[in-house]
MARMAR-660579 format. One record per atom (N, C-alpha, C): atom name; x, y, z negated. Coordinates in steps of 0.2 Angstrom, whole numbers, padded with zeros to 4 digits, m for minus. Layout:
BEGIN
+------+-------+-------+-------+
: atom :     X :     Y :     Z :
+------+-------+-------+-------+
:   CA :     X :     Y :     Z :
...
+------+-------+-------+-------+
This chain:
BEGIN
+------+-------+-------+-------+
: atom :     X :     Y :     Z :
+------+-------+-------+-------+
:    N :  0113 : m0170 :  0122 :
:   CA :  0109 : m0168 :  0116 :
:    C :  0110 : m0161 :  0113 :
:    N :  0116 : m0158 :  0114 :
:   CA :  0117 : m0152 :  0112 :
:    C :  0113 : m0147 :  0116 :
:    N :  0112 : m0148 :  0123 :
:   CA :  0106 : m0144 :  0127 :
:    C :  0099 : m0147 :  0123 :
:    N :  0097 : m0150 :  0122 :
:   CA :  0088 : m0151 :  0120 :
:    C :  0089 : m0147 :  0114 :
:    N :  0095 : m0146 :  0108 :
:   CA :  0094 : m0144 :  0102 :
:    C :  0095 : m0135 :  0105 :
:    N :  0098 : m0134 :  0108 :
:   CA :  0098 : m0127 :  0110 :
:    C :  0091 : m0124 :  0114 :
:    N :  0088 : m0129 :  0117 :
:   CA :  0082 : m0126 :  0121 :
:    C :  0078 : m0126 :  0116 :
:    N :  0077 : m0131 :  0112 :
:   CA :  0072 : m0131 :  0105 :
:    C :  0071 : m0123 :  0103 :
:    N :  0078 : m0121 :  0102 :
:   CA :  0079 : m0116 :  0096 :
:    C :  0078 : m0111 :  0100 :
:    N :  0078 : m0112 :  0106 :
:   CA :  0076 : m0105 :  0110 :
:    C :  0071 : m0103 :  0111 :
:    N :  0066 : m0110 :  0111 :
:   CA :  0058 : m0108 :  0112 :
:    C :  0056 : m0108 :  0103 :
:    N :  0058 : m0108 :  0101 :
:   CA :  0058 : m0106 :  0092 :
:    C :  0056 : m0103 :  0091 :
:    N :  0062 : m0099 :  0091 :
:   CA :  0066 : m0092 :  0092 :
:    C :  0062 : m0088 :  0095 :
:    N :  0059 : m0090 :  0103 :
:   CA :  0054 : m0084 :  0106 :
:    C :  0048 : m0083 :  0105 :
:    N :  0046 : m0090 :  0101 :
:   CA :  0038 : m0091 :  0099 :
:    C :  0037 : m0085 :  0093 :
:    N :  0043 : m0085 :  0089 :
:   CA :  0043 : m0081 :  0082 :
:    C :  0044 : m0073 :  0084 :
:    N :  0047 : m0072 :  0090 :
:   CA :  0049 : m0065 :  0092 :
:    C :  0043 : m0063 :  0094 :
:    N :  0039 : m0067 :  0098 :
:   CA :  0031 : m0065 :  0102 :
:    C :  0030 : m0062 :  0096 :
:    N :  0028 : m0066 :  0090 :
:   CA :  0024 : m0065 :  0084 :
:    C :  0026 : m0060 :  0081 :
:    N :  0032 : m0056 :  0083 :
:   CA :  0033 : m0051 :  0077 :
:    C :  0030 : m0045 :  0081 :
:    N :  0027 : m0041 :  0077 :
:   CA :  0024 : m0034 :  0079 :
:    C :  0028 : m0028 :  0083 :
:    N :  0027 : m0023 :  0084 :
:   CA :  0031 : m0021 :  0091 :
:    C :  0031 : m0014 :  0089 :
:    N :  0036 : m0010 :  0088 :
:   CA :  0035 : m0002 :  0084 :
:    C :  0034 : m0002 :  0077 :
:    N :  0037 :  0004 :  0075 :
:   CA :  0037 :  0006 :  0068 :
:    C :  0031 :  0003 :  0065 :
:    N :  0031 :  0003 :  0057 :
:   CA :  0027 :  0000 :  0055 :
:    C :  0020 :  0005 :  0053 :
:    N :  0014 :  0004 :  0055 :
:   CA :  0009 :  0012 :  0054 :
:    C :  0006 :  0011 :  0048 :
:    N :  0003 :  0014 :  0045 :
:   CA : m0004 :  0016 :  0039 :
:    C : m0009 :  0014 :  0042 :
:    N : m0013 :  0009 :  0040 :
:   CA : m0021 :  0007 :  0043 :
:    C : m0024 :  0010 :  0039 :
:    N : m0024 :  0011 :  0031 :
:   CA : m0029 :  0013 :  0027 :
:    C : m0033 :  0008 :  0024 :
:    N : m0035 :  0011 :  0016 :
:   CA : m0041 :  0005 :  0013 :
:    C : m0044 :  0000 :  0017 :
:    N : m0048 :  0005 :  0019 :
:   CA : m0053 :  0001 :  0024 :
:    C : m0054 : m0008 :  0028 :
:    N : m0045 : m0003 :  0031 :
:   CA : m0044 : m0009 :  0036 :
:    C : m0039 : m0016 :  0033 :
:    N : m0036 : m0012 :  0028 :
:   CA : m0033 : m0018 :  0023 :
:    C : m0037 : m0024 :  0017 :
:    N : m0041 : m0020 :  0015 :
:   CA : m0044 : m0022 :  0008 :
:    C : m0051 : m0023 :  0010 :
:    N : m0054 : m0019 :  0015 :
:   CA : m0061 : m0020 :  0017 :
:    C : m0063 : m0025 :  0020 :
:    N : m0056 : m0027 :  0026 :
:   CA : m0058 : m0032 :  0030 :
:    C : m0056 : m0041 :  0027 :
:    N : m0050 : m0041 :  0024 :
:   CA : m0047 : m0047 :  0021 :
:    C : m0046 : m0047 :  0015 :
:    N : m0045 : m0041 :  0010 :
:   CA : m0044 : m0043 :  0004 :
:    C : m0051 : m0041 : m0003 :
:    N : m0059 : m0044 :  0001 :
:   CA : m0065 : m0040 : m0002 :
:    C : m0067 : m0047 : m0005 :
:    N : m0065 : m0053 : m0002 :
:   CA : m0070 : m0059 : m0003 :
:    C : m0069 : m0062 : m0010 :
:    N : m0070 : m0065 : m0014 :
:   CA : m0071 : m0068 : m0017 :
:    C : m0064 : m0074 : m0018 :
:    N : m0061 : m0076 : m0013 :
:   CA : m0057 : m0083 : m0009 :
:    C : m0051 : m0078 : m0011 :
:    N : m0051 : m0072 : m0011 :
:   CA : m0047 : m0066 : m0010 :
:    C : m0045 : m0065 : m0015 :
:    N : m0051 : m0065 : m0020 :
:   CA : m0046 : m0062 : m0029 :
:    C : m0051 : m0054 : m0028 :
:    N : m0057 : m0053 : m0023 :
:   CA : m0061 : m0046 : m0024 :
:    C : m0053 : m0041 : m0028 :
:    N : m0051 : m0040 : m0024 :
:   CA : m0046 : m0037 : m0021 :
:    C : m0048 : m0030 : m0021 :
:    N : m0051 : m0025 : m0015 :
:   CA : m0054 : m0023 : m0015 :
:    C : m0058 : m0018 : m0022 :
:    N : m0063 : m0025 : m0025 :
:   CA : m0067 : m0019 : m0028 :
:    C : m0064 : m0018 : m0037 :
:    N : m0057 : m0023 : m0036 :
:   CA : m0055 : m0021 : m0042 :
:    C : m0049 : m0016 : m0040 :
:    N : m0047 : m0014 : m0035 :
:   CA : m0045 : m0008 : m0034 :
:    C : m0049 :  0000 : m0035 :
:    N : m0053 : m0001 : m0032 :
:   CA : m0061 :  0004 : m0034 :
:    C : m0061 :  0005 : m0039 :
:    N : m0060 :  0004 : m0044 :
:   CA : m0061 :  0003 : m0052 :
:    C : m0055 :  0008 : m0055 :
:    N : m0050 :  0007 : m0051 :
:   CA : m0043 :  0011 : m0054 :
:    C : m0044 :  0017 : m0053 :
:    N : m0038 :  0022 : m0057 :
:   CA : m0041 :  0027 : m0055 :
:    C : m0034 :  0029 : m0048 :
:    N : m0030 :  0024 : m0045 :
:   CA : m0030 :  0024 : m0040 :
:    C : m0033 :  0029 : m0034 :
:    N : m0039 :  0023 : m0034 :
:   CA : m0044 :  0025 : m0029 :
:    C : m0046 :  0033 : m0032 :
:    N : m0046 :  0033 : m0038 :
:   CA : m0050 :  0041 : m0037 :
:    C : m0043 :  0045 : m0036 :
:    N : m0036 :  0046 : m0036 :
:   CA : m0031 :  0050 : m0035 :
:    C : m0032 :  0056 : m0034 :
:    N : m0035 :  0054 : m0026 :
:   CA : m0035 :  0060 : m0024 :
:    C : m0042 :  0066 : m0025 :
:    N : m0048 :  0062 : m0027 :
:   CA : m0052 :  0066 : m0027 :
:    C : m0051 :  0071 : m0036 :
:    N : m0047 :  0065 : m0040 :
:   CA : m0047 :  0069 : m0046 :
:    C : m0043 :  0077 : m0045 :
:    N : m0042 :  0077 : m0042 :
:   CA : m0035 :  0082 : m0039 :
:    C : m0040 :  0089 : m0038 :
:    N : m0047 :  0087 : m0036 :
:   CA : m0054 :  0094 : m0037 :
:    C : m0055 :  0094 : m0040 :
:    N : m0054 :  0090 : m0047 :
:   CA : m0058 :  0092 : m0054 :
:    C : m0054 :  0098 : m0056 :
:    N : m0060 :  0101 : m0060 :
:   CA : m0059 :  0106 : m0063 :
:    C : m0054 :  0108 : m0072 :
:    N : m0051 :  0101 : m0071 :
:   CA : m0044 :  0100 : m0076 :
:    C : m0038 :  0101 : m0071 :
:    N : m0040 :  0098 : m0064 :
:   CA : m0035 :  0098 : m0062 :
:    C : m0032 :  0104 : m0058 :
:    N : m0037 :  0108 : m0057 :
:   CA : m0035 :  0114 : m0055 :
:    C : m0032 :  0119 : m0061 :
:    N : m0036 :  0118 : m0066 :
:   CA : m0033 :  0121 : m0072 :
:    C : m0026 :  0120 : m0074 :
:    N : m0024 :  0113 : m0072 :
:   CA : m0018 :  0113 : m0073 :
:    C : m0014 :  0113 : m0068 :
:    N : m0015 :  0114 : m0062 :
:   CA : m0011 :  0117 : m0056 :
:    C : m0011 :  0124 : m0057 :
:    N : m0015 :  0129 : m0058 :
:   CA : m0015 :  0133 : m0059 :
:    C : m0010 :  0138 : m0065 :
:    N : m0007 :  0134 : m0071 :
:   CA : m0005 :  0135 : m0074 :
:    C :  0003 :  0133 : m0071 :
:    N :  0004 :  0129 : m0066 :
:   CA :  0010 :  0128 : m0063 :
:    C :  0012 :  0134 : m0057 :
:    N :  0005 :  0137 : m0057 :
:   CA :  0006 :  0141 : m0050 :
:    C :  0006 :  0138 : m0043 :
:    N :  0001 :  0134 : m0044 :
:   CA : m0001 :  0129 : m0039 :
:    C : m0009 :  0132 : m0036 :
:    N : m0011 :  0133 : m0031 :
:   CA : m0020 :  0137 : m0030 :
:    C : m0024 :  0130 : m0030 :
:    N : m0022 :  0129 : m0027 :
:   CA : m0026 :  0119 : m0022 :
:    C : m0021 :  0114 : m0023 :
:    N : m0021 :  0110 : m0027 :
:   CA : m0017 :  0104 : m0028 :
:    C : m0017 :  0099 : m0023 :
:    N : m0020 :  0099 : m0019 :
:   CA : m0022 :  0094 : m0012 :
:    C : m0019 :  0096 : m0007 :
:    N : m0015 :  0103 : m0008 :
:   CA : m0012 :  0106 : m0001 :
:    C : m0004 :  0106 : m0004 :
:    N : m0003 :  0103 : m0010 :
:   CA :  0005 :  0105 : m0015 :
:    C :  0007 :  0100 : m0014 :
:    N :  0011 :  0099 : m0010 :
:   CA :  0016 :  0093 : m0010 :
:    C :  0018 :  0088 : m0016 :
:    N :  0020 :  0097 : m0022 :
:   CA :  0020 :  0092 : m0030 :
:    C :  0012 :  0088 : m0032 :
:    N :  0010 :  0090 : m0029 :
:   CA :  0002 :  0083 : m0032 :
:    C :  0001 :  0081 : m0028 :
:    N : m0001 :  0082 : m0020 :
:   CA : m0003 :  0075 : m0016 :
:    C :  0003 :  0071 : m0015 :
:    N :  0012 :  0072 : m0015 :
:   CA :  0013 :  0066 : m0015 :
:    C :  0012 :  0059 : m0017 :
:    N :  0009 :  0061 : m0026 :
:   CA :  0006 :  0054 : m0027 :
:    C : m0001 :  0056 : m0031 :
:    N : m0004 :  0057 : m0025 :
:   CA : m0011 :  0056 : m0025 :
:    C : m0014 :  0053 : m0020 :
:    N : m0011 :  0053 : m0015 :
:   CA : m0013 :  0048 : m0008 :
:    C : m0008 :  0046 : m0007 :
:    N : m0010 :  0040 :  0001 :
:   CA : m0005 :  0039 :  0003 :
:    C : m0001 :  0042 :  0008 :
:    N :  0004 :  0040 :  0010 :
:   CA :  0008 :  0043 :  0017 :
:    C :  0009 :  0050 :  0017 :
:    N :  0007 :  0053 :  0010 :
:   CA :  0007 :  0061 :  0012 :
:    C :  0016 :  0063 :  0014 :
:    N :  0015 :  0069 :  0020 :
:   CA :  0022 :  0068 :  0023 :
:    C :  0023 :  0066 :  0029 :
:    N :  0019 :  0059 :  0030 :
:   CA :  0021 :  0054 :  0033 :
:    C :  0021 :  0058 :  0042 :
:    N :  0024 :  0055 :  0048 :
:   CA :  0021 :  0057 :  0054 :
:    C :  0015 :  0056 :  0056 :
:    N :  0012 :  0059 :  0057 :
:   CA :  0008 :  0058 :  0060 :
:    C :  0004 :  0053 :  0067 :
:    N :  0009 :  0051 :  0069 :
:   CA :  0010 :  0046 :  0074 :
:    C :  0009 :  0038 :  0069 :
:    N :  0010 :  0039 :  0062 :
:   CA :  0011 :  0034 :  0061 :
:    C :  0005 :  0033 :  0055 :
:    N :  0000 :  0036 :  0057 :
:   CA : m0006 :  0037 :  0055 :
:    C : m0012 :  0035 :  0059 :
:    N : m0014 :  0026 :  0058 :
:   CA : m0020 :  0026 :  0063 :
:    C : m0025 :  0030 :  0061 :
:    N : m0032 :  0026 :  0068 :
:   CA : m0036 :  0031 :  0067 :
:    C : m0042 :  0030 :  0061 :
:    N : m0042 :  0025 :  0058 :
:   CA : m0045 :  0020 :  0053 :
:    C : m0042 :  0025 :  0045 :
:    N : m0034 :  0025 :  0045 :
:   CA : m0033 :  0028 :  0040 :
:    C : m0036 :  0035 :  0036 :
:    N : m0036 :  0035 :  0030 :
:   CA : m0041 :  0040 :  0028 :
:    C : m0036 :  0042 :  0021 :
:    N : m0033 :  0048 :  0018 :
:   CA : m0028 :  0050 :  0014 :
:    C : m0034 :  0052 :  0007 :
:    N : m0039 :  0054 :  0009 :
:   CA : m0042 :  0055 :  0005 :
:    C : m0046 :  0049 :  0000 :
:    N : m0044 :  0043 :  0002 :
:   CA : m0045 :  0038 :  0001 :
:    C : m0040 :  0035 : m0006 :
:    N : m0035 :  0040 : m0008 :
:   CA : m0031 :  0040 : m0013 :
:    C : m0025 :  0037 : m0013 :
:    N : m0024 :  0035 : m0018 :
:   CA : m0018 :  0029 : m0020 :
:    C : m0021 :  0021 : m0016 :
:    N : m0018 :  0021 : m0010 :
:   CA : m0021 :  0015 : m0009 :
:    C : m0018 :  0009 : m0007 :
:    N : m0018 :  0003 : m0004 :
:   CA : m0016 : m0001 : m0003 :
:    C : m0007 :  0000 : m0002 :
:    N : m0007 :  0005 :  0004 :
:   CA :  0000 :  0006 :  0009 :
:    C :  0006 :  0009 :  0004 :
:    N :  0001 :  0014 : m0001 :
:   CA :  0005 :  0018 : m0006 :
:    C :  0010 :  0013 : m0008 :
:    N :  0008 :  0006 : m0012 :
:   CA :  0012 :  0003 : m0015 :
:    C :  0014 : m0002 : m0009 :
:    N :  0012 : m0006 : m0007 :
:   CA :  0014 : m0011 : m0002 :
:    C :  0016 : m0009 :  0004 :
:    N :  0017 : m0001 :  0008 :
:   CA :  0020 :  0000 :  0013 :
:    C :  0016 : m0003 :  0018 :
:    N :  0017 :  0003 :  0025 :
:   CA :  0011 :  0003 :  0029 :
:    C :  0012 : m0004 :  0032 :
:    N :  0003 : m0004 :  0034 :
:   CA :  0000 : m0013 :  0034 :
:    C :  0002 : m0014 :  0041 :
:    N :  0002 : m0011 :  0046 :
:   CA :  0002 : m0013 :  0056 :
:    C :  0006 : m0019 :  0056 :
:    N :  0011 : m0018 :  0052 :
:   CA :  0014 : m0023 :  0057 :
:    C :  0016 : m0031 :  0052 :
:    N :  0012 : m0033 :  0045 :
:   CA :  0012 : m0038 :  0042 :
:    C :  0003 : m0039 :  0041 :
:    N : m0001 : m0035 :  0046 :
:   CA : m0007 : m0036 :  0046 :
:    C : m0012 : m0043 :  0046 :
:    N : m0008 : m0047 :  0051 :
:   CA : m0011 : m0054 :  0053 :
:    C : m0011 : m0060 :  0047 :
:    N : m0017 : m0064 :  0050 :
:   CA : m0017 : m0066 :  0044 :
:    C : m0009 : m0074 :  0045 :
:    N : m0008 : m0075 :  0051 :
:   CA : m0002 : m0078 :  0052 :
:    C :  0004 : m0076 :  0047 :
:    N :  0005 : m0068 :  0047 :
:   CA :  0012 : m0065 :  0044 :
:    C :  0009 : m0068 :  0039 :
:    N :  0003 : m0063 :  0034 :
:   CA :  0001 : m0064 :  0028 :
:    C :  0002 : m0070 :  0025 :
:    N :  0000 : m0076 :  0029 :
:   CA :  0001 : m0083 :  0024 :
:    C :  0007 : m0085 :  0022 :
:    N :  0013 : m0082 :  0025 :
:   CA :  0019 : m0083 :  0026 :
:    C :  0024 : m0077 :  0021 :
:    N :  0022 : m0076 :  0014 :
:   CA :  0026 : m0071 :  0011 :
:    C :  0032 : m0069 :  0013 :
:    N :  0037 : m0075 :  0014 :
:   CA :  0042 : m0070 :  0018 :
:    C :  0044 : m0069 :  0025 :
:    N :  0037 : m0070 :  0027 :
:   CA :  0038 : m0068 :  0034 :
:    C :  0032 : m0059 :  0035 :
:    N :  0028 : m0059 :  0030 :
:   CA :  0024 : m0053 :  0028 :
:    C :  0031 : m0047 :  0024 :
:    N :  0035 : m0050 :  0019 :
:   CA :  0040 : m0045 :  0018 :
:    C :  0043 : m0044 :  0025 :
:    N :  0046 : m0048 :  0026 :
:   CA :  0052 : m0047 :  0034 :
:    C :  0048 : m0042 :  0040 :
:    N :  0041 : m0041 :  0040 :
:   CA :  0038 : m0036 :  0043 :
:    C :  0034 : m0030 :  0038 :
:    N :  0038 : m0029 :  0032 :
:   CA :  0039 : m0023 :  0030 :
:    C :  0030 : m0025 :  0024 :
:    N :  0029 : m0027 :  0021 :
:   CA :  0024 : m0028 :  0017 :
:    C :  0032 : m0027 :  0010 :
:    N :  0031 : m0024 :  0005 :
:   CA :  0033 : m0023 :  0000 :
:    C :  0030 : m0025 : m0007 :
:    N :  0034 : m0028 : m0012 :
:   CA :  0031 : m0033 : m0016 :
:    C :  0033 : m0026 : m0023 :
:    N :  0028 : m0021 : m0025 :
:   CA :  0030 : m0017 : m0029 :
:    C :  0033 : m0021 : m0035 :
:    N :  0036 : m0015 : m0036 :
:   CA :  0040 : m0017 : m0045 :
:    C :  0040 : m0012 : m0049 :
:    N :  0043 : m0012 : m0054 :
:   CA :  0042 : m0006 : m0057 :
:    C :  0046 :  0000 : m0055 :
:    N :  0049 : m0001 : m0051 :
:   CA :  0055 :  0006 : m0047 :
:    C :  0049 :  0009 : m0043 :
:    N :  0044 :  0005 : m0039 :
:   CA :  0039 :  0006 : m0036 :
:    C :  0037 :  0012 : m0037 :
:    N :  0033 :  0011 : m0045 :
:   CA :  0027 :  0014 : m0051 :
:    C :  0030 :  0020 : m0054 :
:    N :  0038 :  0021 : m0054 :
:   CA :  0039 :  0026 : m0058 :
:    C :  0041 :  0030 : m0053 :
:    N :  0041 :  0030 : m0044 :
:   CA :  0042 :  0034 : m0043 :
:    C :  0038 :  0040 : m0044 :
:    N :  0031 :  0039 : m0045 :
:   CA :  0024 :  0046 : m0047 :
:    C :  0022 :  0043 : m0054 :
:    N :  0024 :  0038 : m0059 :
:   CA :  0023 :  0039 : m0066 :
:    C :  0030 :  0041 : m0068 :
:    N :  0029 :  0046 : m0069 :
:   CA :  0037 :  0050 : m0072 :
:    C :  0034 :  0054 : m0076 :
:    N :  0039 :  0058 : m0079 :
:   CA :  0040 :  0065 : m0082 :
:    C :  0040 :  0071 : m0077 :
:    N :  0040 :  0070 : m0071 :
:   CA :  0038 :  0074 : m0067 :
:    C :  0030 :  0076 : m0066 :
:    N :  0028 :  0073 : m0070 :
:   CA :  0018 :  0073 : m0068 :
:    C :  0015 :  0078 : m0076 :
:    N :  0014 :  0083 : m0072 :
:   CA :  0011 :  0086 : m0079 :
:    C :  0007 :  0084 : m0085 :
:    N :  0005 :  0076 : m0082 :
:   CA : m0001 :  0075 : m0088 :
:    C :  0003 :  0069 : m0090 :
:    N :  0007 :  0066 : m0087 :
:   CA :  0013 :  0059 : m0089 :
:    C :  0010 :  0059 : m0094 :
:    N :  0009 :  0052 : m0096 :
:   CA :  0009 :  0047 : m0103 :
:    C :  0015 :  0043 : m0103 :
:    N :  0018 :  0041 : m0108 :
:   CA :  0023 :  0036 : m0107 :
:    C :  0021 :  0029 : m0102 :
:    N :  0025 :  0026 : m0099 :
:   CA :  0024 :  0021 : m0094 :
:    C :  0028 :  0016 : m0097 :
:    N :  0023 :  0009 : m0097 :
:   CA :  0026 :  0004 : m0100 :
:    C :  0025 : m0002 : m0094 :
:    N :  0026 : m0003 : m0090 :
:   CA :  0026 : m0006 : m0083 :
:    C :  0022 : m0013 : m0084 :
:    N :  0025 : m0014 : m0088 :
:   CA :  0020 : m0023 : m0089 :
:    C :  0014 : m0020 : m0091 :
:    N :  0013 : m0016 : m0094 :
:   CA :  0006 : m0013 : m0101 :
:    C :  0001 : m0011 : m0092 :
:    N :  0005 : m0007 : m0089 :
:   CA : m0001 : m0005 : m0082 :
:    C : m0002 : m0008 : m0078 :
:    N :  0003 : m0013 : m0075 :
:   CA :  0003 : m0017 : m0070 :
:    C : m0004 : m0023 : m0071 :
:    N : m0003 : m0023 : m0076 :
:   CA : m0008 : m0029 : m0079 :
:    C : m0016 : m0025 : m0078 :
:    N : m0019 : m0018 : m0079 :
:   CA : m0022 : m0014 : m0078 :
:    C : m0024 : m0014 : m0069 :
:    N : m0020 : m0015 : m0068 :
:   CA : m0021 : m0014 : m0058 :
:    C : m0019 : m0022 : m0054 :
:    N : m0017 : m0025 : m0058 :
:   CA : m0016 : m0031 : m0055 :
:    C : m0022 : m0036 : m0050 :
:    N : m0021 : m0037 : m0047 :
:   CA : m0025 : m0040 : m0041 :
:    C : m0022 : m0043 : m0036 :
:    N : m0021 : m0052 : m0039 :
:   CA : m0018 : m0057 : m0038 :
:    C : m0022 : m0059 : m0033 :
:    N : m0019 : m0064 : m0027 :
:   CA : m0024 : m0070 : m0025 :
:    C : m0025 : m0074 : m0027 :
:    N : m0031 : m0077 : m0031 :
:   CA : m0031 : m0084 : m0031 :
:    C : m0026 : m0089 : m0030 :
:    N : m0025 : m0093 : m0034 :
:   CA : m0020 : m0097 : m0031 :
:    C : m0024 : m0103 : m0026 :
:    N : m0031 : m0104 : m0028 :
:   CA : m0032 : m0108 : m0024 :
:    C : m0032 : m0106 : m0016 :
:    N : m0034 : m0099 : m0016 :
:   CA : m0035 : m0098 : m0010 :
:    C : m0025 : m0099 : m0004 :
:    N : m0021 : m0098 : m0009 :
:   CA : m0016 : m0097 : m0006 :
:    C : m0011 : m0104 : m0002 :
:    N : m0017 : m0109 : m0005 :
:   CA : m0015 : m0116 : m0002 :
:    C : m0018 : m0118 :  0003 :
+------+-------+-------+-------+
């Protein structure tokens, strides 16, 4: 009996190991995160209530003509190419570039990866049903330590941050029906 509980747990155990992804975890980008599975309706339109944040515009606000005025005033020429503003204006800024698929796009802003941590390897929808099997391959459930790493006093236009007051602003839950 002790061999059949041990063989059990071996072919378990390997079925699970198949299923886990292979190499660092990469960046897919909006597109491939939110475009392909979190758009629908079943989804919680995921997706186009992220569009609406100014998330999504992050990185493009970074050309407006405020925000070079106030680069400028910092001693910054291009805010896009400052490490102090694209950190948190896009995602991955920094990141390797190996760890940048081809699908990823930075000019895409604040986007999914920024807060949830890159998609490659919690991509399926197998991990994804499974929240702690989605955590355990690196999917992150932001908090407010998340949100103050780029809402701080470090941001020259900072407003105070009251973490429940914004989160509720960007939240974009699944349905609970869909998630049964």
């Amino acid at each position: 009996m002790p061999f059949v509980i041990l063989v059990l747990f071996a072919v378990a155990t390997s079925a699970r190991a198949q299923d886990a992804p292979k190499g660092p975890p990469q960046y897919m980008g909006v597109e491939k995160c939110a475009g392909v599975c979190h758009k629908t309706e079943k989804q919680g339109k995921q997706l186009g209530i992220w569009q609406e944040t100014p998330h999504a515009k992050a990185w493009a606000v970074l050309a407006t003509p405020e925000a070079l005025k106030i680069a400028k005033a910092k001693g910054i020429d291009d805010p896009q190419k400052s490490e102090k503003c694209a950190k948190c204006h896009t995602t991955a800024y920094g990141a390797d570039a190996k760890l940048l698929t081809a699908t990823f796009k930075g000019e895409d802003g604040v986007g999914c990866e920024a807060c949830h941590g890159p998609g490659s390897n919690y991509k399926t929808l197998k991990i994804m049903k499974d929240r702690a099997l989605a955590v355990q391959n690196g999917l992150i459930v932001p908090d407010e330590k998340t949100c103050v790493k780029c809402h701080n006093a470090e941001s020259p236009t900072y407003k105070k941050f009251v973490f429940a007051e914004f989160y509720k602003k960007i939240a974009h839950p699944v349905p609970k029906a869909a998630g049964k």
